[in-house]
N, CA and C atoms of all chains as a GROMACS GRO file, in nm:
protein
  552
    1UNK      N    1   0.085  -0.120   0.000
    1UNK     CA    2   0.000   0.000   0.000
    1UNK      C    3   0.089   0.126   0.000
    2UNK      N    4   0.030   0.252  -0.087
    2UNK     CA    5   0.124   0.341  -0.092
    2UNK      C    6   0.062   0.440  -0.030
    3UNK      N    7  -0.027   0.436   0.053
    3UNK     CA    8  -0.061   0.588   0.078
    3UNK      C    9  -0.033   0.710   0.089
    4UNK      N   10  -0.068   0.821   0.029
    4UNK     CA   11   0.024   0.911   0.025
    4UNK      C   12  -0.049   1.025   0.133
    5UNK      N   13   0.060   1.085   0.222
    5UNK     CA   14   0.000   1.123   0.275
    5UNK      C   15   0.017   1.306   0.285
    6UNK      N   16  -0.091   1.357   0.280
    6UNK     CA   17  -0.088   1.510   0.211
    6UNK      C   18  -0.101   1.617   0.359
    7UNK      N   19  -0.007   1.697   0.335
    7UNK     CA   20   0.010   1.824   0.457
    7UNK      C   21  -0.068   1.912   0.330
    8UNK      N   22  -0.197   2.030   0.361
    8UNK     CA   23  -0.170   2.147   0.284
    8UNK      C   24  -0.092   2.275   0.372
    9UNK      N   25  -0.028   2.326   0.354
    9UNK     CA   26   0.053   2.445   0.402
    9UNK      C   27  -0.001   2.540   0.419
   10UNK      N   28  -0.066   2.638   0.521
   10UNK     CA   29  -0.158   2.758   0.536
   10UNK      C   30  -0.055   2.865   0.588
   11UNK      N   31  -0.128   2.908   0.658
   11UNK     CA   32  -0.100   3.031   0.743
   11UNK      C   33  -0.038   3.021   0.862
   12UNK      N   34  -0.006   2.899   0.928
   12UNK     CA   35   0.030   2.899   1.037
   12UNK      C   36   0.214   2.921   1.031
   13UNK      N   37   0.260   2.946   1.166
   13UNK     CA   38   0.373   2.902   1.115
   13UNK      C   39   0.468   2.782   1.100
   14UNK      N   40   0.559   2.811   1.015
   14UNK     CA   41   0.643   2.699   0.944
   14UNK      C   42   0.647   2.552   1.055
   15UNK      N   43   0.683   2.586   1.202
   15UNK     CA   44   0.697   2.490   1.268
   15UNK      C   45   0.626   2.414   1.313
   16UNK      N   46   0.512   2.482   1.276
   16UNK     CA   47   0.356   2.361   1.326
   16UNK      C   48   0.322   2.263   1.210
   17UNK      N   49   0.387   2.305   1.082
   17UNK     CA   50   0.376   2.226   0.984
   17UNK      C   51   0.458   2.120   1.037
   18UNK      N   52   0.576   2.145   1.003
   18UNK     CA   53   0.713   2.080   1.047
   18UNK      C   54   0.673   1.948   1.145
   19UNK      N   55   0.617   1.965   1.279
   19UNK     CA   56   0.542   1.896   1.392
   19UNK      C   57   0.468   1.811   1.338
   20UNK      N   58   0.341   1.847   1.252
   20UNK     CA   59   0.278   1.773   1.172
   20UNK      C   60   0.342   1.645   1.090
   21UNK      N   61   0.431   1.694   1.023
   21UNK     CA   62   0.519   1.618   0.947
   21UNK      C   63   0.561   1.505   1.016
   22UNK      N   64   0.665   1.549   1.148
   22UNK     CA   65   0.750   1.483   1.224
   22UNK      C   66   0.658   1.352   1.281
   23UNK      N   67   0.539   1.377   1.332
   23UNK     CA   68   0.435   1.314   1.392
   23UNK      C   69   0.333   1.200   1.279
   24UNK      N   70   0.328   1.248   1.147
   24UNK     CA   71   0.292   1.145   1.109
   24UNK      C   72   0.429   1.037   1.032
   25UNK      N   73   0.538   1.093   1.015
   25UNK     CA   74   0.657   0.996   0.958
   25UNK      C   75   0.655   0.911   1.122
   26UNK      N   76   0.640   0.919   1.259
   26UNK     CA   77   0.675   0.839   1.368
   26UNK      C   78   0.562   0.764   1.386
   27UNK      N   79   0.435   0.812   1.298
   27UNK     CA   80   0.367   0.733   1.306
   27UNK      C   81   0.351   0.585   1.158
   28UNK      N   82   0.468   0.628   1.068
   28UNK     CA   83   0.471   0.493   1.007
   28UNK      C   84   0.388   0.554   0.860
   29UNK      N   85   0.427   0.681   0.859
   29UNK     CA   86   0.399   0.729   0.748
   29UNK      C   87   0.516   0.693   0.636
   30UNK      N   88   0.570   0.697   0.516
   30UNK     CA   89   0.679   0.655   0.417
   30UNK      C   90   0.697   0.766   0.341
   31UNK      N   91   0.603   0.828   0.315
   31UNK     CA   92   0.622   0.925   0.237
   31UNK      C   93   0.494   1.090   0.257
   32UNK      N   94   0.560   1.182   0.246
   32UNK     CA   95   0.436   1.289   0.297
   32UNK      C   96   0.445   1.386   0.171
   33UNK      N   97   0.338   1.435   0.072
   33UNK     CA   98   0.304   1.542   0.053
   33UNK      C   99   0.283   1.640   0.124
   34UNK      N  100   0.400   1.760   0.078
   34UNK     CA  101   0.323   1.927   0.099
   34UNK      C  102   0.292   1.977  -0.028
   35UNK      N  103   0.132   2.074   0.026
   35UNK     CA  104   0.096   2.125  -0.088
   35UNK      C  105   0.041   2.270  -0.073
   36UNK      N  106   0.078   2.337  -0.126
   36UNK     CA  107   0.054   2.491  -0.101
   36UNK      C  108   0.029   2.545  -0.239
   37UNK      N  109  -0.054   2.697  -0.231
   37UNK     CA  110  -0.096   2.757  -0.331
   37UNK      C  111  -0.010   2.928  -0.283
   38UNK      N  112   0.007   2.982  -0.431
   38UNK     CA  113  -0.009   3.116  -0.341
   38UNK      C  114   0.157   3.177  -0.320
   39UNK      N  115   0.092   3.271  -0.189
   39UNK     CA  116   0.187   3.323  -0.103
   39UNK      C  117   0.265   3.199  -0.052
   40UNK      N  118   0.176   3.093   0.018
   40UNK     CA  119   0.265   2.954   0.104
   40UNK      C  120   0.322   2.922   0.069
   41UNK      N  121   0.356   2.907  -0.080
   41UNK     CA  122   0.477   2.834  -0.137
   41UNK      C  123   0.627   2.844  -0.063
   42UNK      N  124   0.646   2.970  -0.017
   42UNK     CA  125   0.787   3.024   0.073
   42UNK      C  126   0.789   2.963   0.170
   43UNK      N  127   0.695   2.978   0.240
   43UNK     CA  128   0.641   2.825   0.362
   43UNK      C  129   0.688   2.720   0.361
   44UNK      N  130   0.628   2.625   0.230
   44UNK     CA  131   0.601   2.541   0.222
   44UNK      C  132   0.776   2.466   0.196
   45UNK      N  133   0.880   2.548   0.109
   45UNK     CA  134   0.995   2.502   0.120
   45UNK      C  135   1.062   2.549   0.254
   46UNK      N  136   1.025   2.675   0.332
   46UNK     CA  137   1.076   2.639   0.453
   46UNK      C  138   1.054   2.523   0.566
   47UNK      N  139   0.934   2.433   0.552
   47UNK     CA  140   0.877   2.317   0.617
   47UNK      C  141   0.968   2.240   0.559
   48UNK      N  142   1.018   2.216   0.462
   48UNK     CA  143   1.123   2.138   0.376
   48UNK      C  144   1.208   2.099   0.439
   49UNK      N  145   1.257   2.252   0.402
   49UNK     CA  146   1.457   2.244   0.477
   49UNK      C  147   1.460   2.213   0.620
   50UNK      N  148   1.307   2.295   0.701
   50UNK     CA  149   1.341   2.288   0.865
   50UNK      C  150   1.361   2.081   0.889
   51UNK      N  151   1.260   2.068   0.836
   51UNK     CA  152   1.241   1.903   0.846
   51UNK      C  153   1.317   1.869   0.758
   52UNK      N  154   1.383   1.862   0.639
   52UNK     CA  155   1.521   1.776   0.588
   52UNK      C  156   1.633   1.775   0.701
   53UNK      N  157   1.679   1.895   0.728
   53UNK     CA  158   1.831   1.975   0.775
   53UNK      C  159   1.846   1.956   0.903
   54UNK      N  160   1.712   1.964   0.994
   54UNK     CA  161   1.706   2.025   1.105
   54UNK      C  162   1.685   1.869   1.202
   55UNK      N  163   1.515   1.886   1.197
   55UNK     CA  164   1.404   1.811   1.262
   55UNK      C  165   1.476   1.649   1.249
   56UNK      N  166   1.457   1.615   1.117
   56UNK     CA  167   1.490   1.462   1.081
   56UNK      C  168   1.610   1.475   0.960
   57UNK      N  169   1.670   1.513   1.028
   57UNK     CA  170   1.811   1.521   0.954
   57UNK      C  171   1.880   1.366   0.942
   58UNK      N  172   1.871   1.346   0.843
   58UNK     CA  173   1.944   1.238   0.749
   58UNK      C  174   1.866   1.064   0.760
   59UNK      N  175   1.704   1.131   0.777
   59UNK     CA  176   1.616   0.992   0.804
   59UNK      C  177   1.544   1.035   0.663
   60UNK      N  178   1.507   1.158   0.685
   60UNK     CA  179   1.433   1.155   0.530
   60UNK      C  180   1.439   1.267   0.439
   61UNK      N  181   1.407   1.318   0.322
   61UNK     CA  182   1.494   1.346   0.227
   61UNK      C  183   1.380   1.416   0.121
   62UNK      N  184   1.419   1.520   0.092
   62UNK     CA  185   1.314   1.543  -0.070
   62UNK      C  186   1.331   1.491  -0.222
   63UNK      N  187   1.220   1.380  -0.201
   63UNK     CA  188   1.251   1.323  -0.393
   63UNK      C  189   1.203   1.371  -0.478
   64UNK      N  190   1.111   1.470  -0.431
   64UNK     CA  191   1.051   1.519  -0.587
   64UNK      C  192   0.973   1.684  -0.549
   65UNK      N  193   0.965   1.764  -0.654
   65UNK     CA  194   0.890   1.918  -0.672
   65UNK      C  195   0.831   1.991  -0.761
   66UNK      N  196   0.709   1.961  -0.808
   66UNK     CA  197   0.668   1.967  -0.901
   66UNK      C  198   0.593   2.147  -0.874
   67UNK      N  199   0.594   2.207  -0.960
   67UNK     CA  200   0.489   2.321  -0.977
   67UNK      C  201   0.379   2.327  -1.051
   68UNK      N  202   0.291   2.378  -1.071
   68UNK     CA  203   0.206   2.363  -1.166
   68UNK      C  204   0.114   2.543  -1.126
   69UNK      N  205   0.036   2.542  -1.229
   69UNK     CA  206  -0.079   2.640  -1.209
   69UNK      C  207  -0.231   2.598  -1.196
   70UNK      N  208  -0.308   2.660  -1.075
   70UNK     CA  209  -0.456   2.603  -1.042
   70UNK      C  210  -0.524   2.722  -1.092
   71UNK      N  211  -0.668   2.687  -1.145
   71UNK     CA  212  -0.770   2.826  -1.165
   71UNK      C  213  -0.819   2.805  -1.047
   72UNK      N  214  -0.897   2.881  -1.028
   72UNK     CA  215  -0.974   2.938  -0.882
   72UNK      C  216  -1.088   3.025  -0.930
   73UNK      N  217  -1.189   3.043  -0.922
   73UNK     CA  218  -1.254   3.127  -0.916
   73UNK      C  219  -1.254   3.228  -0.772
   74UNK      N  220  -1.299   3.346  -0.817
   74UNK     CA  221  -1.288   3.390  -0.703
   74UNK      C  222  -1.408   3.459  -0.672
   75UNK      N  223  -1.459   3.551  -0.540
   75UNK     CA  224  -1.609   3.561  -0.478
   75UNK      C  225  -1.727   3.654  -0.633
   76UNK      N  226  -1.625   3.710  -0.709
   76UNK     CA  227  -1.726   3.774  -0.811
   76UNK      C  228  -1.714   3.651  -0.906
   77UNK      N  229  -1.673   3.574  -0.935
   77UNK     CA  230  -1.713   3.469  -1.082
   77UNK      C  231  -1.595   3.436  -1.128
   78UNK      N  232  -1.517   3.544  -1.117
   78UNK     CA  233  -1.357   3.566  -1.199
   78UNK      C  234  -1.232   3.444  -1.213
   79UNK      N  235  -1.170   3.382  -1.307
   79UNK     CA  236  -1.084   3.292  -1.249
   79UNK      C  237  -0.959   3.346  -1.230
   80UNK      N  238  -0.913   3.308  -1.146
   80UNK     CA  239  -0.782   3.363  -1.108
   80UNK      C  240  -0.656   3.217  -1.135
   81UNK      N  241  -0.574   3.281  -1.193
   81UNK     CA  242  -0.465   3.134  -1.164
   81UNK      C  243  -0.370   3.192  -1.094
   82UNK      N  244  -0.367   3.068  -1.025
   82UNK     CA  245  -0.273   3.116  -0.866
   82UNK      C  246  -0.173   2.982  -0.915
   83UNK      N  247  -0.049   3.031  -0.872
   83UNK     CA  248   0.093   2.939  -0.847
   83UNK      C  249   0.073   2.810  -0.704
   84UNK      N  250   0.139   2.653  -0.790
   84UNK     CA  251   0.091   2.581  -0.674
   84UNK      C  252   0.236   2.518  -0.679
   85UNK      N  253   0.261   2.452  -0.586
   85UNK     CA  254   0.354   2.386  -0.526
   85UNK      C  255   0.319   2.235  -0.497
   86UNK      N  256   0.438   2.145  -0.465
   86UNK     CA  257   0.377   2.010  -0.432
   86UNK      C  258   0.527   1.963  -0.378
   87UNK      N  259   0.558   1.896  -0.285
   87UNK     CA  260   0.683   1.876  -0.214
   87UNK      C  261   0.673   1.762  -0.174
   88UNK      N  262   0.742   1.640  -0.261
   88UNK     CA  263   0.740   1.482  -0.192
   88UNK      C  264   0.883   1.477  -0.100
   89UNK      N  265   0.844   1.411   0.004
   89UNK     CA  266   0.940   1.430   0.138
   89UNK      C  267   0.913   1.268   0.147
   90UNK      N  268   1.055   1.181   0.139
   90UNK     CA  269   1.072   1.043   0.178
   90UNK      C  270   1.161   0.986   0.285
   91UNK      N  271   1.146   0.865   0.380
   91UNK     CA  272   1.182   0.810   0.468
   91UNK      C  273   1.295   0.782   0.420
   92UNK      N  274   1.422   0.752   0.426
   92UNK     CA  275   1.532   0.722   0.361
   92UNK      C  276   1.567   0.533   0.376
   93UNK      N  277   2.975   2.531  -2.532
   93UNK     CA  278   2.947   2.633  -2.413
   93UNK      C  279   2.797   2.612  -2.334
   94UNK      N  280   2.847   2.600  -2.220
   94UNK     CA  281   2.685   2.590  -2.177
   94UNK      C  282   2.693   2.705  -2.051
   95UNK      N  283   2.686   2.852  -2.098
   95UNK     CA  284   2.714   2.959  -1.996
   95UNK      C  285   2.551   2.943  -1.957
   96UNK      N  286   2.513   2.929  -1.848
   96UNK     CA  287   2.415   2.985  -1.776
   96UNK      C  288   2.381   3.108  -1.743
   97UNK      N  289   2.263   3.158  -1.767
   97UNK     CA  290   2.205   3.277  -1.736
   97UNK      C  291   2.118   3.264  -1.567
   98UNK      N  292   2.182   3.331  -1.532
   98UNK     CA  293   2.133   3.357  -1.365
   98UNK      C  294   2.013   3.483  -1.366
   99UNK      N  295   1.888   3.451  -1.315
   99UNK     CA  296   1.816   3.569  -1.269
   99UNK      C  297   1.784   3.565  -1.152
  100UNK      N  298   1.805   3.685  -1.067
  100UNK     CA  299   1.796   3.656  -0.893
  100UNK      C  300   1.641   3.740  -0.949
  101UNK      N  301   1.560   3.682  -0.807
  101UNK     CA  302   1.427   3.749  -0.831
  101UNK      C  303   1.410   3.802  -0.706
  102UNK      N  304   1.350   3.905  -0.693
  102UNK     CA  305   1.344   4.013  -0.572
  102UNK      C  306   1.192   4.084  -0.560
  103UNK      N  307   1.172   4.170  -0.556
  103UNK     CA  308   1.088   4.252  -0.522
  103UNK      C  309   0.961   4.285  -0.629
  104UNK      N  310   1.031   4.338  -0.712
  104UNK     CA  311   0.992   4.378  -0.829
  104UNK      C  312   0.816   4.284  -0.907
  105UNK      N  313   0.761   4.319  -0.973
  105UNK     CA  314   0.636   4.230  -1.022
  105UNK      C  315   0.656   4.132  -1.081
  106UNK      N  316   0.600   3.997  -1.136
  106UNK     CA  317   0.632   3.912  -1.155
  106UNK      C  318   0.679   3.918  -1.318
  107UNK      N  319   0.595   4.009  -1.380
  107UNK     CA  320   0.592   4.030  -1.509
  107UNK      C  321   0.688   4.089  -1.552
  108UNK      N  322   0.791   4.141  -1.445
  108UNK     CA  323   0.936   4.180  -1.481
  108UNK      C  324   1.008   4.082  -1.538
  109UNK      N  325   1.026   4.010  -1.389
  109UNK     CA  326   1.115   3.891  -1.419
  109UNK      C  327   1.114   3.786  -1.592
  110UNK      N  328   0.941   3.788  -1.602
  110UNK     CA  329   0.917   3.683  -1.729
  110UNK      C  330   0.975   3.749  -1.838
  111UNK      N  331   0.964   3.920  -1.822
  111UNK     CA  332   1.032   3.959  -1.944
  111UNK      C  333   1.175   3.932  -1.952
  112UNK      N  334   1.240   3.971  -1.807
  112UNK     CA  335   1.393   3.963  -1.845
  112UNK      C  336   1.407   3.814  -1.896
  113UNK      N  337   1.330   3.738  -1.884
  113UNK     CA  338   1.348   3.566  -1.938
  113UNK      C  339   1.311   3.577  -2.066
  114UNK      N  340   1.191   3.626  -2.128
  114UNK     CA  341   1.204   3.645  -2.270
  114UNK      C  342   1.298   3.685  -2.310
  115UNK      N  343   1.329   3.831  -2.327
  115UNK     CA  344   1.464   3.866  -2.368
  115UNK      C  345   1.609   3.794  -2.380
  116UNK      N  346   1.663   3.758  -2.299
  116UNK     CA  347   1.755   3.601  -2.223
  116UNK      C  348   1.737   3.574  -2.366
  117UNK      N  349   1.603   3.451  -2.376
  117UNK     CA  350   1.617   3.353  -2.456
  117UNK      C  351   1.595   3.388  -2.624
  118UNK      N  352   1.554   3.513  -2.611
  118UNK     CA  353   1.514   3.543  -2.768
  118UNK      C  354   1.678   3.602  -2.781
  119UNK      N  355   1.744   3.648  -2.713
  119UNK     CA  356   1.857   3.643  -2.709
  119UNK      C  357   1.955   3.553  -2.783
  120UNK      N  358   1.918   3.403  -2.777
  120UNK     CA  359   1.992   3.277  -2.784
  120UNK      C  360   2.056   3.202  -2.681
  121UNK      N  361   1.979   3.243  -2.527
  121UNK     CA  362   2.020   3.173  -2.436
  121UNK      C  363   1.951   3.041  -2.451
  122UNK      N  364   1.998   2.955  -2.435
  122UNK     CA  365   1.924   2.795  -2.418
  122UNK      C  366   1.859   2.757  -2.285
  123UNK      N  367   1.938   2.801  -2.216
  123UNK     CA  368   1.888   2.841  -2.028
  123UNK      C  369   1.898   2.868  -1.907
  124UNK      N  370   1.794   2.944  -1.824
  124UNK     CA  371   1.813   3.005  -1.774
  124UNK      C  372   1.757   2.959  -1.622
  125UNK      N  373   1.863   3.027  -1.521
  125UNK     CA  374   1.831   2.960  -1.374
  125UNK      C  375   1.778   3.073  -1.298
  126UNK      N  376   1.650   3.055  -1.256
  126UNK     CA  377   1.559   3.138  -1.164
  126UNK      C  378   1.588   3.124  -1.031
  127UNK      N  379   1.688   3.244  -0.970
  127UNK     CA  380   1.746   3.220  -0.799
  127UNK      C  381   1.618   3.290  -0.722
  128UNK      N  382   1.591   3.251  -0.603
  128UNK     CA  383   1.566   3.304  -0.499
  128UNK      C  384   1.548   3.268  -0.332
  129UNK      N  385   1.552   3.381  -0.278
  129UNK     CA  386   1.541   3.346  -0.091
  129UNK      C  387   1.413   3.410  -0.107
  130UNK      N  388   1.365   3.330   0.019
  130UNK     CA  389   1.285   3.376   0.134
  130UNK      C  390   1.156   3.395   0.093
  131UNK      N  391   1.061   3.504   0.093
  131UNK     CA  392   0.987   3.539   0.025
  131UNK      C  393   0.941   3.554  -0.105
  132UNK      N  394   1.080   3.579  -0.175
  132UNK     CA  395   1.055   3.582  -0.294
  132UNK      C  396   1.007   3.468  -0.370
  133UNK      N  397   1.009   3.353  -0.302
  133UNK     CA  398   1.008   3.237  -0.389
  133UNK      C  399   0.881   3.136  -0.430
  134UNK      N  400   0.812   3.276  -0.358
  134UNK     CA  401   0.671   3.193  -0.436
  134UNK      C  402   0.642   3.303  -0.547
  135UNK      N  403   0.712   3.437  -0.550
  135UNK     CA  404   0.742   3.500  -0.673
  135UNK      C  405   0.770   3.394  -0.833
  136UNK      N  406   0.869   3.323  -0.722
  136UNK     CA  407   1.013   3.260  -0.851
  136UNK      C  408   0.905   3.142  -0.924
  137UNK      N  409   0.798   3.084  -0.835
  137UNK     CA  410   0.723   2.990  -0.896
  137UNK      C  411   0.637   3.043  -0.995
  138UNK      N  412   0.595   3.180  -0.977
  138UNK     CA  413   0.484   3.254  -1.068
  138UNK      C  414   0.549   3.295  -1.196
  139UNK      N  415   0.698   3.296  -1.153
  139UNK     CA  416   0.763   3.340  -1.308
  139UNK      C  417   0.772   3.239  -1.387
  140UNK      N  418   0.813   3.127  -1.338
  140UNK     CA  419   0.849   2.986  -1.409
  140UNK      C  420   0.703   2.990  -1.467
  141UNK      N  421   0.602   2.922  -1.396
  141UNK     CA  422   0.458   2.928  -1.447
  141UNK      C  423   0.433   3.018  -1.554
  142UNK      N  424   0.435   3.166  -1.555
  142UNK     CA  425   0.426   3.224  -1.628
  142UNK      C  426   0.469   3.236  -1.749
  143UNK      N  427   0.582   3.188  -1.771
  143UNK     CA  428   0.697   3.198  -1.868
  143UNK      C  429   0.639   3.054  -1.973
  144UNK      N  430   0.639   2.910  -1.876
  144UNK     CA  431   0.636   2.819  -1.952
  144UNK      C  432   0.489   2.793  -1.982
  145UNK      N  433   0.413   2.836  -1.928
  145UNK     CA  434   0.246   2.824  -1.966
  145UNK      C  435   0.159   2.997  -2.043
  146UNK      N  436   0.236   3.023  -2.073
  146UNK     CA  437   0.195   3.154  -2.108
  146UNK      C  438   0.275   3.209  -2.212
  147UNK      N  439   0.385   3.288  -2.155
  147UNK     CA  440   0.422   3.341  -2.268
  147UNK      C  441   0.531   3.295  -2.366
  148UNK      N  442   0.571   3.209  -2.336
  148UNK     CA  443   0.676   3.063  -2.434
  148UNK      C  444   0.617   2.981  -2.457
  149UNK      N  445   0.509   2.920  -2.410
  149UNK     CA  446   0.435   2.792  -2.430
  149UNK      C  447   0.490   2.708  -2.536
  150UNK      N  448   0.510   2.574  -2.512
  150UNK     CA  449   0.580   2.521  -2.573
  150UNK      C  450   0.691   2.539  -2.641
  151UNK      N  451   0.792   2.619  -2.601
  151UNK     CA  452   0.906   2.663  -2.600
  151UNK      C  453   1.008   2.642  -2.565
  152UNK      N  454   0.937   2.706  -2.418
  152UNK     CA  455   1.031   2.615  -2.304
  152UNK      C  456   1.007   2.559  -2.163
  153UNK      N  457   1.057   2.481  -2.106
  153UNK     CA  458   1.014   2.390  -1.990
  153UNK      C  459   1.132   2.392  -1.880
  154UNK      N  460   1.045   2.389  -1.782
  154UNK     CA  461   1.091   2.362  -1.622
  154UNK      C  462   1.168   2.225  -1.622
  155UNK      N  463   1.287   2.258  -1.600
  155UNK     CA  464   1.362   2.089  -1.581
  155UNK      C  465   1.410   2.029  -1.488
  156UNK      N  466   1.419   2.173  -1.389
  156UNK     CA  467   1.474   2.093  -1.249
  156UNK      C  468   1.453   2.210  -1.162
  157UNK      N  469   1.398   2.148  -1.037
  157UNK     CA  470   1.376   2.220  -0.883
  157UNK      C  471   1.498   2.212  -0.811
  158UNK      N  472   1.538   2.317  -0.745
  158UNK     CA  473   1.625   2.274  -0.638
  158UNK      C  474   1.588   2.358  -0.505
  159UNK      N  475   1.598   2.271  -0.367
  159UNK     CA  476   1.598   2.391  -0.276
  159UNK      C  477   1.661   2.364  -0.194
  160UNK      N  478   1.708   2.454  -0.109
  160UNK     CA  479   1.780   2.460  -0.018
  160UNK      C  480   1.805   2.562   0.095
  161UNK      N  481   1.906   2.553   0.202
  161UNK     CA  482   1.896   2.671   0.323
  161UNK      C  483   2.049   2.720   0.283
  162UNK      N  484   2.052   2.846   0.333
  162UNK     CA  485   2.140   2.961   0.281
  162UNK      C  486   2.161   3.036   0.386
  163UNK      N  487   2.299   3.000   0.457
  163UNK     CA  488   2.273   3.141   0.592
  163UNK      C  489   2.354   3.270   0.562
  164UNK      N  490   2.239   3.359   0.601
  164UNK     CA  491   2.312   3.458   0.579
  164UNK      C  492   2.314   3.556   0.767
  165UNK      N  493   2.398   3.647   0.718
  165UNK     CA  494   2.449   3.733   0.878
  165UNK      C  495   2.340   3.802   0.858
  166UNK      N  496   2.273   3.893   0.950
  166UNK     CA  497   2.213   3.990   0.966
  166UNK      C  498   2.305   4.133   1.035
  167UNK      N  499   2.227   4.212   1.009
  167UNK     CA  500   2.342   4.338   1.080
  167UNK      C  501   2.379   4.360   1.179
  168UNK      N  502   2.332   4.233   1.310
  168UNK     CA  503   2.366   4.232   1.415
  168UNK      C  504   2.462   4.128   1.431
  169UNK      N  505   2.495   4.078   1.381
  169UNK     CA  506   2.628   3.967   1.329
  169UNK      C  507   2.530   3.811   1.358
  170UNK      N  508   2.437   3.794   1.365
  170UNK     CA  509   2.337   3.680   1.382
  170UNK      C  510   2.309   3.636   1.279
  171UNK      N  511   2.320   3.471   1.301
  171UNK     CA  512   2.337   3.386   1.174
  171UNK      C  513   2.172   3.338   1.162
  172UNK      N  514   2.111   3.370   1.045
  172UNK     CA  515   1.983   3.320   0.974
  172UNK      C  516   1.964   3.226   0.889
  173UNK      N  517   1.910   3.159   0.889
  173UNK     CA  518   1.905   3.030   0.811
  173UNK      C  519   1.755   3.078   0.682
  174UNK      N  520   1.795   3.060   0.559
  174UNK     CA  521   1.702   3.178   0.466
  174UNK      C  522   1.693   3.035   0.341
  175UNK      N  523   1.518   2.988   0.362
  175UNK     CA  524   1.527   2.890   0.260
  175UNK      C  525   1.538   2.968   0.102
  176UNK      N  526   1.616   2.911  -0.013
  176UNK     CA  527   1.616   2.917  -0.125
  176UNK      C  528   1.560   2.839  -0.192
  177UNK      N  529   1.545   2.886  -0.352
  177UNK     CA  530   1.530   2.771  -0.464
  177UNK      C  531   1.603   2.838  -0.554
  178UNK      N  532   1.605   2.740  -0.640
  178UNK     CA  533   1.681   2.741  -0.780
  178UNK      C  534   1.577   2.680  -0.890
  179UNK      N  535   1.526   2.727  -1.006
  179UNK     CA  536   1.443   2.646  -1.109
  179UNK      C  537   1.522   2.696  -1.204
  180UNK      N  538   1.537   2.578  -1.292
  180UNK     CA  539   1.633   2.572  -1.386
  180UNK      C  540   1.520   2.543  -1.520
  181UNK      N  541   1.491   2.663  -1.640
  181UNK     CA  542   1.442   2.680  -1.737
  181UNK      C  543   1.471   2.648  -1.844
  182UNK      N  544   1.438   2.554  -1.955
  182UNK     CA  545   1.569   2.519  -2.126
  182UNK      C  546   1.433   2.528  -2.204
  183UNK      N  547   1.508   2.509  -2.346
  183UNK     CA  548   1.445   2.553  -2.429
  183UNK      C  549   1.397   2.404  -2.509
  184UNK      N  550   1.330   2.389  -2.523
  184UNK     CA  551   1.266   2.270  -2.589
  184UNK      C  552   1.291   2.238  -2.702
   0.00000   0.00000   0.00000
């Protein structure tokens, strides 16, 4: 089974992500998506590095980073395309 | 020769940056590496996006993510740890 398991990246700060992270890899997670839109993207690679470098330094590792663009509508009808992010983080 | 073209991205609107990347490549650059810290770098994703889904479209493509931590001093001689990326742009 591969489950993949998805963080989205908000507003909070970087280290509550990070926690998140740490807490489901001890729980027997293999692999975690982050996914952010936006502004979070800066976030979302600081949750990266804190948890590559820092947190779980040399257990697990970034294999992959894809970008892409999402439409959105927004509250008048309008679509907006906003910048997205996607950050695969693996158990080593 | 494979000289690389460096663009640091900063402040400025996003629609700057995509131009200085047009130019670059209508130039005869083959490709070009999109730097940035900190904040800027959900900038650096809107340019890539922009560039390869918009105004090059099928031109040119995103080939490689990189990120990483970068310390820099602050003016109080205090060491900061400042996530980066690197997206590396070629021409199709």
């Amino acid at each position: 089974m591969t489950e993949k398991n998805i963080i989205f990246i908000g507003n909070k700060p970087a280290t509550a992500y990070v926690m998140a992270c740490v807490i489901q890899f001890n729980s027997g997670a293999k692999t975690i998506v982050l996914k952010a839109r936006g502004r979070a993207i800066s976030r979302t690679v600081d949750v990266a590095e804190i948890l590559c470098k820092r947190f779980m330094k040399d257990l697990v590792e970034v294999t992959n980073i894809q970008i892409n663009t999402e439409q959105l509508e927004n509250s008048e009808g309008k679509l907006l395309n906003l910048s997205a992010i996607e950050i695969t983080i693996k158990k080593i």
